[in-house]
PDB file of N, CA, C and O in Angstrom:
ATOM      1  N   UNK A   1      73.208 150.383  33.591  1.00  0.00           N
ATOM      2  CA  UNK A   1      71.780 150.541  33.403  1.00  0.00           C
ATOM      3  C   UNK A   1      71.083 149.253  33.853  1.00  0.00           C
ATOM      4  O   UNK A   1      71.604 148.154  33.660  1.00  0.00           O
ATOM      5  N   UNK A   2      69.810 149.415  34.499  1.00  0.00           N
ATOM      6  CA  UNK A   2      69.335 148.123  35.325  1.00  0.00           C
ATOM      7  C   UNK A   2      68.107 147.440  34.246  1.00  0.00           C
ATOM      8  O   UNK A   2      67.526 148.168  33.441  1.00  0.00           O
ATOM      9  N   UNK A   3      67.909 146.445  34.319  1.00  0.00           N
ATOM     10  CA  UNK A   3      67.063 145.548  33.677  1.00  0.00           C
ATOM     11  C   UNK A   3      66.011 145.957  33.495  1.00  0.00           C
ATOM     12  O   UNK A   3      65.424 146.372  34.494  1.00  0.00           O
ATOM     13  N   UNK A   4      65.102 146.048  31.791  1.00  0.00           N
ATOM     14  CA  UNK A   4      64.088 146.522  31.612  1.00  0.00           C
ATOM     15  C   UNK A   4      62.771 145.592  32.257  1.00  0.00           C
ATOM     16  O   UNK A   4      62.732 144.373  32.092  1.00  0.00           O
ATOM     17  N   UNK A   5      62.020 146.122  32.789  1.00  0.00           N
ATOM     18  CA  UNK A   5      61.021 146.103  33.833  1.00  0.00           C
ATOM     19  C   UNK A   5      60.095 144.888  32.728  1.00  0.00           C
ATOM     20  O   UNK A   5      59.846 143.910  33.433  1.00  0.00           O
ATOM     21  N   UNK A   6      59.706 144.735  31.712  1.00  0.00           N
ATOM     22  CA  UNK A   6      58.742 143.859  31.204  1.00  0.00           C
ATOM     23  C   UNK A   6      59.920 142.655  30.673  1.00  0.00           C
ATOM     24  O   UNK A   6      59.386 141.777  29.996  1.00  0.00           O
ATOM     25  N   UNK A   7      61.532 142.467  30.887  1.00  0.00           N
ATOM     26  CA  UNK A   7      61.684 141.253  30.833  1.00  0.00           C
ATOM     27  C   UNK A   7      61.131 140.337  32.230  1.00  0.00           C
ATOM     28  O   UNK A   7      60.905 139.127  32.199  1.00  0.00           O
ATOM     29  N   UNK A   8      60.976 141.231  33.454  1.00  0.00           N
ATOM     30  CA  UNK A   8      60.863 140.321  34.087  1.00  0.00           C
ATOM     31  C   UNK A   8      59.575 139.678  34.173  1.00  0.00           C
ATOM     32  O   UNK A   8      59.240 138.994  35.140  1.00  0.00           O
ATOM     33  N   UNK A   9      59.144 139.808  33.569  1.00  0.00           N
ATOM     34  CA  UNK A   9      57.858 139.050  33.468  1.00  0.00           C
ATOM     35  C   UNK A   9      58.023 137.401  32.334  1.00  0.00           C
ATOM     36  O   UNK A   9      57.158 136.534  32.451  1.00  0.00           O
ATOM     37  N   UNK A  10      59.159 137.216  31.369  1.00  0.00           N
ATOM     38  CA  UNK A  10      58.936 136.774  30.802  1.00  0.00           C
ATOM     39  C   UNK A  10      60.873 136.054  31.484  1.00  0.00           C
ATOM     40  O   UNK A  10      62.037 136.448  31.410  1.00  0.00           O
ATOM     41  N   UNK A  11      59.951 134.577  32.225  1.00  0.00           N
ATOM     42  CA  UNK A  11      60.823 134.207  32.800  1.00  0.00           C
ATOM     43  C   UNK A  11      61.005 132.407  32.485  1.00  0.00           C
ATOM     44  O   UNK A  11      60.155 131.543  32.698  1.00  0.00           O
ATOM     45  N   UNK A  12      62.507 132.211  31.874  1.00  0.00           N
ATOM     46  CA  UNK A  12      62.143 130.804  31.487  1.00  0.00           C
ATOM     47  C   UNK A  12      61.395 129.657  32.291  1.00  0.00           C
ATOM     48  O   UNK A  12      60.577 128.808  31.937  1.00  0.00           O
ATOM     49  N   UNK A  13      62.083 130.006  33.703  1.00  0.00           N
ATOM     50  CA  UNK A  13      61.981 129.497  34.993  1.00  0.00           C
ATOM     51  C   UNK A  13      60.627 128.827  35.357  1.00  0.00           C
ATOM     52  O   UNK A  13      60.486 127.722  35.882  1.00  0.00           O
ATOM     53  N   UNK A  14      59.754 129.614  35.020  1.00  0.00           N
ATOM     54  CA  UNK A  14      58.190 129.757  35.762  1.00  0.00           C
ATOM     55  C   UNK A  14      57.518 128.895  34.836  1.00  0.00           C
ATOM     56  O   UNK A  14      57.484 128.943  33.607  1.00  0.00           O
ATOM     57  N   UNK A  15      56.761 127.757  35.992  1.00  0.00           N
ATOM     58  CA  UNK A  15      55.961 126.996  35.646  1.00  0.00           C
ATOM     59  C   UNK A  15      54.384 127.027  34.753  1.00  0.00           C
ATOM     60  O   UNK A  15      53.492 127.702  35.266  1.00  0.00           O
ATOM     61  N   UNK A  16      54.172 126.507  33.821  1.00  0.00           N
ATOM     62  CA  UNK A  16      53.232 126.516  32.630  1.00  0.00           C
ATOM     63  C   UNK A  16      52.018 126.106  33.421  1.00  0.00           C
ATOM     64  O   UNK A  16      51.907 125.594  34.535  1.00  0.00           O
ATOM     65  N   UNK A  17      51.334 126.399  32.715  1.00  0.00           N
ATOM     66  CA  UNK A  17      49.364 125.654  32.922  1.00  0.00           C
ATOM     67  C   UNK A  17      50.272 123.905  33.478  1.00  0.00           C
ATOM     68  O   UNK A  17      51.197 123.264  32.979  1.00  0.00           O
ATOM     69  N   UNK A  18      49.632 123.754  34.378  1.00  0.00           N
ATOM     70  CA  UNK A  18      49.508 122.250  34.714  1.00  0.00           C
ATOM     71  C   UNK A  18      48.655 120.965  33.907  1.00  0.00           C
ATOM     72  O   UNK A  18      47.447 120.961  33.665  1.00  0.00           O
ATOM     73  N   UNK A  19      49.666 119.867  33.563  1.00  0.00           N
ATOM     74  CA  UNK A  19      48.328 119.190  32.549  1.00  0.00           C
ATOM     75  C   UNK A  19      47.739 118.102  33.874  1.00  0.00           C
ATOM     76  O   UNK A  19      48.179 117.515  34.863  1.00  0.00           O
ATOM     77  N   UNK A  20      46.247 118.333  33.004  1.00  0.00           N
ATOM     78  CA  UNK A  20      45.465 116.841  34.143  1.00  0.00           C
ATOM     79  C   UNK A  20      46.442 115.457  34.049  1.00  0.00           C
ATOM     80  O   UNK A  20      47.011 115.020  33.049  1.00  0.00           O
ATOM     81  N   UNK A  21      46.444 114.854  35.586  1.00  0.00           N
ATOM     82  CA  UNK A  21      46.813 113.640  35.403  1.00  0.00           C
ATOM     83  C   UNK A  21      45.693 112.515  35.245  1.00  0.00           C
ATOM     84  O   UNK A  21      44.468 112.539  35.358  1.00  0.00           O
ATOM     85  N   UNK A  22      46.691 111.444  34.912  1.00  0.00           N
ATOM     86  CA  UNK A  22      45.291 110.267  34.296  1.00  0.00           C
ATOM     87  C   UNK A  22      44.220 110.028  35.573  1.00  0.00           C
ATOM     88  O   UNK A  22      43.106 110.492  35.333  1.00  0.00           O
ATOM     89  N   UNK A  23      44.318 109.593  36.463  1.00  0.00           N
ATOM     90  CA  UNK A  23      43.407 109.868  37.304  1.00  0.00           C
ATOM     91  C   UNK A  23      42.215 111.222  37.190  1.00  0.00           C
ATOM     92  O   UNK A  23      41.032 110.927  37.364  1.00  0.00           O
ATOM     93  N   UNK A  24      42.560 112.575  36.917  1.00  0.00           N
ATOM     94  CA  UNK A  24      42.003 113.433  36.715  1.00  0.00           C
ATOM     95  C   UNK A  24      41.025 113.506  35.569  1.00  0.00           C
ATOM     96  O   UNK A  24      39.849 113.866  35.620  1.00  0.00           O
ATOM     97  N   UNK A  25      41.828 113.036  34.365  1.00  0.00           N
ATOM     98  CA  UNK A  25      41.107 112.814  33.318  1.00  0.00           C
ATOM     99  C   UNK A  25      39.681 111.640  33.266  1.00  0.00           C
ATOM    100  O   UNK A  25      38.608 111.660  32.662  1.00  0.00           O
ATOM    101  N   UNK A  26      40.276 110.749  34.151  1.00  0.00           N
ATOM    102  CA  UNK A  26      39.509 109.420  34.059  1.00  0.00           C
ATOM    103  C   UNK A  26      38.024 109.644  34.875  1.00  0.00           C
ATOM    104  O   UNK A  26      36.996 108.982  34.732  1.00  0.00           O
ATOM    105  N   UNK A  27      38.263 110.778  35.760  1.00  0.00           N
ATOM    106  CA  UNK A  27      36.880 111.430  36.519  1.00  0.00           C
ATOM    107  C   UNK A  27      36.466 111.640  35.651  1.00  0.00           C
ATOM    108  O   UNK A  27      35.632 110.886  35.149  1.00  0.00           O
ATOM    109  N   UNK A  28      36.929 112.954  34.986  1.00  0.00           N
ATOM    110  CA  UNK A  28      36.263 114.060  34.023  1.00  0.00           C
ATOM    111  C   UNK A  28      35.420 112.658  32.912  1.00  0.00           C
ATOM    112  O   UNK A  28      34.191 112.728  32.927  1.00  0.00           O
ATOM    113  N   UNK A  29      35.985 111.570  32.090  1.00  0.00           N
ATOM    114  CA  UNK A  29      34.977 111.306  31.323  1.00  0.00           C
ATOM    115  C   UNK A  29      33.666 110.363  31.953  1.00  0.00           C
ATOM    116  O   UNK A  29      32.628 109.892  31.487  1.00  0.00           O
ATOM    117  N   UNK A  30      34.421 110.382  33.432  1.00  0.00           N
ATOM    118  CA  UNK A  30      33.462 109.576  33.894  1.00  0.00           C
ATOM    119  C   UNK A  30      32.395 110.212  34.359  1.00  0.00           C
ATOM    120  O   UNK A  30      31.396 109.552  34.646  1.00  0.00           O
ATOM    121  N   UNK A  31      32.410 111.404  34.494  1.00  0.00           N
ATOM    122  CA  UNK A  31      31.265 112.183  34.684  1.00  0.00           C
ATOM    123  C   UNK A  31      30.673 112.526  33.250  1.00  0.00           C
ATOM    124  O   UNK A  31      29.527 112.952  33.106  1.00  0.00           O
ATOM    125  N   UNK A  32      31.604 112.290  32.145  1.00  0.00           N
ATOM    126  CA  UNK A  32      30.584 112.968  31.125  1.00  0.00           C
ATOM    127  C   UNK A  32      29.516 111.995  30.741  1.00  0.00           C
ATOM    128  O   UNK A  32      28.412 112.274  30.275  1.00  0.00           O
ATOM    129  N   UNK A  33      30.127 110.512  31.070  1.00  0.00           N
ATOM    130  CA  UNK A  33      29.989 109.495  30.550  1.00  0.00           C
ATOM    131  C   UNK A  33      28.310 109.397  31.646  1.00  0.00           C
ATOM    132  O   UNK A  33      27.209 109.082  31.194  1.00  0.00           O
ATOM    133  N   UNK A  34      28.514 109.646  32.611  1.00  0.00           N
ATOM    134  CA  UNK A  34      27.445 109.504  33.776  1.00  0.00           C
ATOM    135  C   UNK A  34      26.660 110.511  33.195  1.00  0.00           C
ATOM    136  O   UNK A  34      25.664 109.979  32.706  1.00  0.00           O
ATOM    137  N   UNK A  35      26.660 111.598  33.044  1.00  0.00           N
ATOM    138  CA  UNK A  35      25.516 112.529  32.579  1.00  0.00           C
ATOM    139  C   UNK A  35      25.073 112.589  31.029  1.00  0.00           C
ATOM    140  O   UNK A  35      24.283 113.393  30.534  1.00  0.00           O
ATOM    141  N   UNK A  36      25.745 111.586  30.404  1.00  0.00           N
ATOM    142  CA  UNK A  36      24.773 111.220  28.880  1.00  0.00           C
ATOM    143  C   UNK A  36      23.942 110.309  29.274  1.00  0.00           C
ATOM    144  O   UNK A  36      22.869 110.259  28.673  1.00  0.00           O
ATOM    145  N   UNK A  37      24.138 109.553  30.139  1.00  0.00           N
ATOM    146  CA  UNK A  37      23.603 107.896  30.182  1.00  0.00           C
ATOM    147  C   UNK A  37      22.280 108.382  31.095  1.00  0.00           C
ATOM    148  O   UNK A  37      21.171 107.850  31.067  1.00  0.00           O
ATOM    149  N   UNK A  38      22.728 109.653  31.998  1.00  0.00           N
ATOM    150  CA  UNK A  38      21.169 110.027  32.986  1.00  0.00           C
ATOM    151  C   UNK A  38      20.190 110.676  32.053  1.00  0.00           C
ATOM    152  O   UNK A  38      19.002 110.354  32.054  1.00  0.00           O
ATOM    153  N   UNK A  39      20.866 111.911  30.978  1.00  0.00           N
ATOM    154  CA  UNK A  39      20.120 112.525  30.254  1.00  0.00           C
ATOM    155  C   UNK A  39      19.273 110.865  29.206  1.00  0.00           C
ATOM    156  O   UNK A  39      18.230 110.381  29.645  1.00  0.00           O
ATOM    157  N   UNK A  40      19.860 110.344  28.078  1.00  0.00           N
ATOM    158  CA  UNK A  40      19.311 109.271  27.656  1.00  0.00           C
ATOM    159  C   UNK A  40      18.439 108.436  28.136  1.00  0.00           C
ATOM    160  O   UNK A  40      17.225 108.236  28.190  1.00  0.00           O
ATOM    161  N   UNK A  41      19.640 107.927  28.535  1.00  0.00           N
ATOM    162  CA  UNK A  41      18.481 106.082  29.324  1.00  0.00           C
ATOM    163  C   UNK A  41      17.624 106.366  30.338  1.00  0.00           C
ATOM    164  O   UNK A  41      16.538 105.786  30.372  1.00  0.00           O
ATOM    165  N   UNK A  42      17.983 107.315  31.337  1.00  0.00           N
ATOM    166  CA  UNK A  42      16.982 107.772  32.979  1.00  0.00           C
ATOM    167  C   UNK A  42      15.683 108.685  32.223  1.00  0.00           C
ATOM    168  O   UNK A  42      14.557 108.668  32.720  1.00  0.00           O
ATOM    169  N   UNK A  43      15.910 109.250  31.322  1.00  0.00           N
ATOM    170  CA  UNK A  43      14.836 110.355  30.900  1.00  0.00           C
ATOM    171  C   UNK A  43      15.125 111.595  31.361  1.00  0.00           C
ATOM    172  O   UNK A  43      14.343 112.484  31.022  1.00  0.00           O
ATOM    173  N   UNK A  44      16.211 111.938  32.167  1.00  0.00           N
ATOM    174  CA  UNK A  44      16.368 113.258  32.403  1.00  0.00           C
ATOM    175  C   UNK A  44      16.576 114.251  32.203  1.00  0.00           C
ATOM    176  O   UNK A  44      17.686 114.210  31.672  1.00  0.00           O
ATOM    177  N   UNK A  45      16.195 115.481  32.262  1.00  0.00           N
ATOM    178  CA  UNK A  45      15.819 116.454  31.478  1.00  0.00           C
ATOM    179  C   UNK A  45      17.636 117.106  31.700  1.00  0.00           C
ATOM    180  O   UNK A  45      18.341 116.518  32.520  1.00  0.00           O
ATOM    181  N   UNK A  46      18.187 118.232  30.957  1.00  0.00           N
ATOM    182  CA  UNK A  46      19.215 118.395  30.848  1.00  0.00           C
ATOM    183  C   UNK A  46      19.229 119.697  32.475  1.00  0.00           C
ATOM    184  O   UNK A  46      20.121 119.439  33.283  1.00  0.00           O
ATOM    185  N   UNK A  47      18.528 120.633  32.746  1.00  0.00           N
ATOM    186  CA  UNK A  47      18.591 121.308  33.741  1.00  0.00           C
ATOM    187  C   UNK A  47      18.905 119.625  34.914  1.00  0.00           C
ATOM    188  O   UNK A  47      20.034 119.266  35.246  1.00  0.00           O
ATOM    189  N   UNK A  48      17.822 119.009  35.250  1.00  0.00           N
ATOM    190  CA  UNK A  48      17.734 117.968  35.877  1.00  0.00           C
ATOM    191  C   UNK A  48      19.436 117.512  36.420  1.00  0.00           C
ATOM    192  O   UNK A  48      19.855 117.477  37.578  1.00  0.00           O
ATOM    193  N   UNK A  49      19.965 117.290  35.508  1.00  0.00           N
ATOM    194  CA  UNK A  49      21.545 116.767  35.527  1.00  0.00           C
ATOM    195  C   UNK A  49      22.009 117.642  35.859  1.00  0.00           C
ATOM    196  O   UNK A  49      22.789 117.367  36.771  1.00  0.00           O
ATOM    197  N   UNK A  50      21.987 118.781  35.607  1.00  0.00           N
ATOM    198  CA  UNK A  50      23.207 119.806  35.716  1.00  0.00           C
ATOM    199  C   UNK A  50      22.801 120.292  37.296  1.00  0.00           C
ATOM    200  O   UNK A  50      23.830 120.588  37.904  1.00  0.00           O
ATOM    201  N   UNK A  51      21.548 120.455  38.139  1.00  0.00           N
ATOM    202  CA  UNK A  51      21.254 120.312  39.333  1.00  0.00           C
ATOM    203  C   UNK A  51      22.159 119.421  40.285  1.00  0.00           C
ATOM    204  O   UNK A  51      22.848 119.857  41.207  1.00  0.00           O
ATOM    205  N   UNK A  52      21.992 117.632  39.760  1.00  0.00           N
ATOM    206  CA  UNK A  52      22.476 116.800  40.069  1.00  0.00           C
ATOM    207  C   UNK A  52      24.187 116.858  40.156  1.00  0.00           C
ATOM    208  O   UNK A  52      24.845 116.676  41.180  1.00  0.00           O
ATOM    209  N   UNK A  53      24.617 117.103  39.052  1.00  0.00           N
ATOM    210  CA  UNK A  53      26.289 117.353  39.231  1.00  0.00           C
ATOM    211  C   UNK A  53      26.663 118.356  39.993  1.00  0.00           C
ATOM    212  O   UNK A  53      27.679 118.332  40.687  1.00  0.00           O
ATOM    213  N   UNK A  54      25.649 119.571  39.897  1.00  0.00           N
ATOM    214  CA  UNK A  54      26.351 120.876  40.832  1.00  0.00           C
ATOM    215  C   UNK A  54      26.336 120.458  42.109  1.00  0.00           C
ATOM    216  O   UNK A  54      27.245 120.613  42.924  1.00  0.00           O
ATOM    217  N   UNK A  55      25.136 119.844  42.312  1.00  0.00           N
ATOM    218  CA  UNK A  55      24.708 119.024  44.063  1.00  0.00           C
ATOM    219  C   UNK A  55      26.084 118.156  44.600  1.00  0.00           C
ATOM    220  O   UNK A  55      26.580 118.360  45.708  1.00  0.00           O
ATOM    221  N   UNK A  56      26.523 117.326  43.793  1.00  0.00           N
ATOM    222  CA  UNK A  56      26.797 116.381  43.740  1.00  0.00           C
ATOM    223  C   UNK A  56      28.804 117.003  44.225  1.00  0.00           C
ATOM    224  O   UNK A  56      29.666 116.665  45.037  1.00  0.00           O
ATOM    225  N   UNK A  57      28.666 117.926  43.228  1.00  0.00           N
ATOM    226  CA  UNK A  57      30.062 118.467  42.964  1.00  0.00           C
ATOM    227  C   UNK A  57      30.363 119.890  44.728  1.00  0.00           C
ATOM    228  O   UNK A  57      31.455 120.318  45.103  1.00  0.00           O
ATOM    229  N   UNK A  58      29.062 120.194  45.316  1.00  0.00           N
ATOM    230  CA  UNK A  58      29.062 121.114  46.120  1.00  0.00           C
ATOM    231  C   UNK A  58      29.166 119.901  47.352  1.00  0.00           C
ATOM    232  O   UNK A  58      30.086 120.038  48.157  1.00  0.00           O
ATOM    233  N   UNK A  59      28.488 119.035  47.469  1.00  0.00           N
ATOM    234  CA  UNK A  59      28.829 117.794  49.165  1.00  0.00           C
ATOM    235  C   UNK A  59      30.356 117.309  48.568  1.00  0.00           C
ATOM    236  O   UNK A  59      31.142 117.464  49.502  1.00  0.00           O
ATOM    237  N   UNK A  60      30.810 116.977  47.816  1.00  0.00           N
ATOM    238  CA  UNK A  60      31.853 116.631  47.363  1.00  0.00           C
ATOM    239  C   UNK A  60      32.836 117.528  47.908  1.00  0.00           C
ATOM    240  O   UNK A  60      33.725 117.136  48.664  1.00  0.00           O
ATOM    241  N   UNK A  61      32.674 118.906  47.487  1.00  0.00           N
ATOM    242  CA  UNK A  61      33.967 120.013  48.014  1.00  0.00           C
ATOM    243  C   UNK A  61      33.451 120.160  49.853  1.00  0.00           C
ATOM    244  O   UNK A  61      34.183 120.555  50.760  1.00  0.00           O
ATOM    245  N   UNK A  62      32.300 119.801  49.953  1.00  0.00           N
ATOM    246  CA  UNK A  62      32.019 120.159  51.680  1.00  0.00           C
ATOM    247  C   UNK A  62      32.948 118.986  52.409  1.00  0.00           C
ATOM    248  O   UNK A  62      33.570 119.202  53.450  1.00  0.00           O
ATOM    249  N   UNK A  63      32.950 117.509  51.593  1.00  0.00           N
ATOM    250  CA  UNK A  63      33.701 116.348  52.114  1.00  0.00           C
ATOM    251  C   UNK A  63      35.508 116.501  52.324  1.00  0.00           C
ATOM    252  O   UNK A  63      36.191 116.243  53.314  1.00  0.00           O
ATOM    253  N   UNK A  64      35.840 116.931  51.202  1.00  0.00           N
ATOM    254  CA  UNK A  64      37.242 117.312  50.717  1.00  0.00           C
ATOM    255  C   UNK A  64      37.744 118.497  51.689  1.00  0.00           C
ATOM    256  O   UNK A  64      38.942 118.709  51.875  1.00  0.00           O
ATOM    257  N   UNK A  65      36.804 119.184  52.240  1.00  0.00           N
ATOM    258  CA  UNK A  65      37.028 120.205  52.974  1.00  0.00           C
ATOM    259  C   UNK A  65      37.310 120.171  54.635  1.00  0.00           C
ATOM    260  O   UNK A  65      38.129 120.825  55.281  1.00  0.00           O
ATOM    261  N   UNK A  66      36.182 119.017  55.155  1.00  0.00           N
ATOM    262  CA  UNK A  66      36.097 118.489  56.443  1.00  0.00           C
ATOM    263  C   UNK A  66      37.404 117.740  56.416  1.00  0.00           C
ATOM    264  O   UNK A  66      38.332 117.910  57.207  1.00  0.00           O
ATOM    265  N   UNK A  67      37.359 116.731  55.223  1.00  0.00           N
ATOM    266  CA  UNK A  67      38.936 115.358  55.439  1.00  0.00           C
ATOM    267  C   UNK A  67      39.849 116.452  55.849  1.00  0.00           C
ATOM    268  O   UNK A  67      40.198 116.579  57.022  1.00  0.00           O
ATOM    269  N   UNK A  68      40.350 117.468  54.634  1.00  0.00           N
ATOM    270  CA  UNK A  68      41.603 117.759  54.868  1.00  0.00           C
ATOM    271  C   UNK A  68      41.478 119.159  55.911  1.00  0.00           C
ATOM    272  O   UNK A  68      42.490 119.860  55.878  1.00  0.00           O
ATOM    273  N   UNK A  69      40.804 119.456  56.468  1.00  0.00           N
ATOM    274  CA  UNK A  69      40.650 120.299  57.369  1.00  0.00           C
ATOM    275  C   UNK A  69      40.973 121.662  57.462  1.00  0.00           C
ATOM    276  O   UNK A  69      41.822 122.111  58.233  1.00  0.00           O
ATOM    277  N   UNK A  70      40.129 122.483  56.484  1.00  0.00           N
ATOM    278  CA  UNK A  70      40.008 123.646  55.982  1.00  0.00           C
ATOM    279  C   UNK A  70      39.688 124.571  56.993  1.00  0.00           C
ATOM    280  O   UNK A  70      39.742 124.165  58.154  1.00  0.00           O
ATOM    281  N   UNK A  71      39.404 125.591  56.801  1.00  0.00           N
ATOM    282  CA  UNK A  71      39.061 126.418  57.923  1.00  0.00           C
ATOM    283  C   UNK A  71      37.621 126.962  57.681  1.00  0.00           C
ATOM    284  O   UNK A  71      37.033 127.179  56.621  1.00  0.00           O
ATOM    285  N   UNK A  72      37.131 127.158  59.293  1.00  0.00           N
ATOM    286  CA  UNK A  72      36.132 126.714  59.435  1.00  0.00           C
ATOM    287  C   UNK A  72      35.240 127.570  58.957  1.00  0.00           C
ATOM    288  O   UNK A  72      34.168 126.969  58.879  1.00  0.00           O
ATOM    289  N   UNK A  73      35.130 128.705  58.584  1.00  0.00           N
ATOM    290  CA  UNK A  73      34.944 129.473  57.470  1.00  0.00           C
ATOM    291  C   UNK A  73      34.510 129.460  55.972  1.00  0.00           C
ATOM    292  O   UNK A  73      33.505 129.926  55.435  1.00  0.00           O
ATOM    293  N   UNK A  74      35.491 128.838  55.505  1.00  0.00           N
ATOM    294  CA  UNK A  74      35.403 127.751  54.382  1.00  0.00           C
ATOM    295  C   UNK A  74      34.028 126.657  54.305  1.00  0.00           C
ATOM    296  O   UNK A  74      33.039 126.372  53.629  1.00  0.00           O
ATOM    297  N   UNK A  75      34.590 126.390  55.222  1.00  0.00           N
ATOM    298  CA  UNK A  75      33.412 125.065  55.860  1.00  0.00           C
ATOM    299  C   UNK A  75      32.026 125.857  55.387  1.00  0.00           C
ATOM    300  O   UNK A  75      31.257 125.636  54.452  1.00  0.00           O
ATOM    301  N   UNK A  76      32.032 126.645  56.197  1.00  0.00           N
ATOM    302  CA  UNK A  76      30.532 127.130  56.824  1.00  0.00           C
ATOM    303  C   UNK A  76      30.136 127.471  55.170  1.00  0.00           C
ATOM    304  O   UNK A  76      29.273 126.702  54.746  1.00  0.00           O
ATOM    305  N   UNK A  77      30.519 128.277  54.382  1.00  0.00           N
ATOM    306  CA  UNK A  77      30.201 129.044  53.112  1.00  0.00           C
ATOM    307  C   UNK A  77      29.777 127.774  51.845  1.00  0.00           C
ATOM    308  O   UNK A  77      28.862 127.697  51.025  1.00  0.00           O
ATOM    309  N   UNK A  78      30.799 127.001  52.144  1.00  0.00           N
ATOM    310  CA  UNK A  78      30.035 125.487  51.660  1.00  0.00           C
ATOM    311  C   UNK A  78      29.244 124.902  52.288  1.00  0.00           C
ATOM    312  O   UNK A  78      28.932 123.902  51.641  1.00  0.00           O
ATOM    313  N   UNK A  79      28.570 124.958  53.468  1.00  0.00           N
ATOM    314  CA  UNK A  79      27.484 124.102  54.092  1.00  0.00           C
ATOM    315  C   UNK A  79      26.568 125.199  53.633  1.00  0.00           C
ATOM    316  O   UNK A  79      25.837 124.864  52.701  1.00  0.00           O
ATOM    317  N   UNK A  80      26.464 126.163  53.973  1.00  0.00           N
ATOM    318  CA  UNK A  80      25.667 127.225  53.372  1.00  0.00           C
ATOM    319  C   UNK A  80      25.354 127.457  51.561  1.00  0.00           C
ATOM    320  O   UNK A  80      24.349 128.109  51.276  1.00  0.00           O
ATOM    321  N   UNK A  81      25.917 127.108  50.819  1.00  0.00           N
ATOM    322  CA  UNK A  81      25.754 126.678  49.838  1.00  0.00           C
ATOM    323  C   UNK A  81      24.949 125.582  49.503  1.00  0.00           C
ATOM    324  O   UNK A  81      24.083 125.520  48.630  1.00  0.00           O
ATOM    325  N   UNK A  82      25.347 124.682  50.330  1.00  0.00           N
ATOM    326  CA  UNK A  82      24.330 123.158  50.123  1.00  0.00           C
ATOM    327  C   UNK A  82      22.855 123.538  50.726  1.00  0.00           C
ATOM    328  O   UNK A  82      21.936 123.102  50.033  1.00  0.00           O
ATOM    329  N   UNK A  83      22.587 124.037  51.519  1.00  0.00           N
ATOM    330  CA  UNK A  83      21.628 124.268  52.121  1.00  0.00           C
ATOM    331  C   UNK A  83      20.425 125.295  51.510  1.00  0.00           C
ATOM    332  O   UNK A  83      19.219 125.305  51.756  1.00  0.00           O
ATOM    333  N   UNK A  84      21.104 126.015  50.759  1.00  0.00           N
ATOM    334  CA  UNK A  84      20.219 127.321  50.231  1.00  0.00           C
ATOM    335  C   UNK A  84      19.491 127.282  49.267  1.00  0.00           C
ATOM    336  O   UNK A  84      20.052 127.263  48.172  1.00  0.00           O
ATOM    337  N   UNK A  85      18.233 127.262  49.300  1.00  0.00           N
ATOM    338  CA  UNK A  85      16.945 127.146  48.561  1.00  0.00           C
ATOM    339  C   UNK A  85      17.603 127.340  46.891  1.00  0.00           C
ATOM    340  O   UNK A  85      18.199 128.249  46.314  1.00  0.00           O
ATOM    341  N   UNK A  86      17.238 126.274  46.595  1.00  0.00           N
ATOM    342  CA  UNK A  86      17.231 126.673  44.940  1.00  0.00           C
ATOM    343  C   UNK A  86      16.490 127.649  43.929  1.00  0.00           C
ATOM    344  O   UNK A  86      15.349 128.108  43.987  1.00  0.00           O
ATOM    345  N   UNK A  87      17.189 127.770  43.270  1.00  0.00           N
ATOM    346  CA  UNK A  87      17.126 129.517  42.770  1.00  0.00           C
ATOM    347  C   UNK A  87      15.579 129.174  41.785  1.00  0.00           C
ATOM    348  O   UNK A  87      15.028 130.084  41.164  1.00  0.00           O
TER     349      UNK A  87
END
């Protein structure tokens, strides 16, 4: 008799959620750390920031995209993103 069909799903083998490395982490508070200090000390309103990081976070993936040389497709749907009138 052949192997019931829902062990194979449950396989020691197979790799878990990935944890952030310290580098990864050290962004993440550094952005949180950057968007208390704009909301506080700059006066900025909380939409204001969250504009700013999405902006910020969309040329970022357009950069990451050109370095490592994505396809050009890709490209375009993120330049097109940056470009498109705010909602």
């Amino acid at each position: 008799m052949s192997k019931s069909s829902s062990t194979a799903c449950v396989e020691p083998d197979a790799p878990g959620p990935r944890r952030l490395g310290g580098s990864e982490a050290v962004v993440i508070v550094i952005i949180i750390c950057l968007s208390s200090v704009l909301a506080t000390v700059a006066g900025m309103s909380v939409p204001d920031v969250l504009r700013l990081l999405a902006g910020a976070g969309a040329v970022a993936a357009l950069v990451v995209g050109l370095v490592t040389g994505a396809p050009l497709r890709s490209v375009r749907r993120m330049l097109g993103v940056l470009l498109a009138p705010p909602v």
